[in-house]
Steps between C-alpha positions, in 0.01 A plus 500: 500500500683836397271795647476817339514813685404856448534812716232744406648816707248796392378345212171345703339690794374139594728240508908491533632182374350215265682148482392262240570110438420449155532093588163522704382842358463670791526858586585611864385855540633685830276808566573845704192441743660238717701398345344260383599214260181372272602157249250532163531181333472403097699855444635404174851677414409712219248660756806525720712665235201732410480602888899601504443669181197684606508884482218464762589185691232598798177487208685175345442312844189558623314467152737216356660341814248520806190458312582198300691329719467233814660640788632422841684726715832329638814549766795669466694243387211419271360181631146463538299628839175294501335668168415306227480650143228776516202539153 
């Protein structure tokens, strides 16, 4: 498993880091509020590469990202906490 990461500094006003494995295609989202660390599952890469490439990365995942995708929020070290996939 080779993770992706991205640091999205100023570029979002709602989350600060993504991390994607493209073996399971899932996207680990950690959020300001919390922080909090949300998995969405069946992300597939090109809609990974889109959100990296987004002018507007903030629109591209809460319209593409959090509403079409299961969910389940998870640890810091990403392992589960008790949530099953979410939709």
């Amino acid at each position: 498993m080779i993770m992706q990461n991205h640091l999205f500094g100023k570029d979002s006003e709602i989350v600060s880091k993504a991390h994607y494995n493209p073996d399971t295609e899932t996207l680990f989202l950690t959020y300001l509020s919390g922080p909090t660390t949300i998995a969405y599952r069946n992300v597939p890469v090109t809609l990974y590469n889109e959100l990296l490439r987004s002018a507007y990365p903030d629109v591209c995942i809460r319209f593409k990202i959090q509403a079409r995708h299961p969910f389940r929020r998870v640890g810091k070290s990403y392992g589960a906490l008790n949530y099953t996939f979410m939709k």
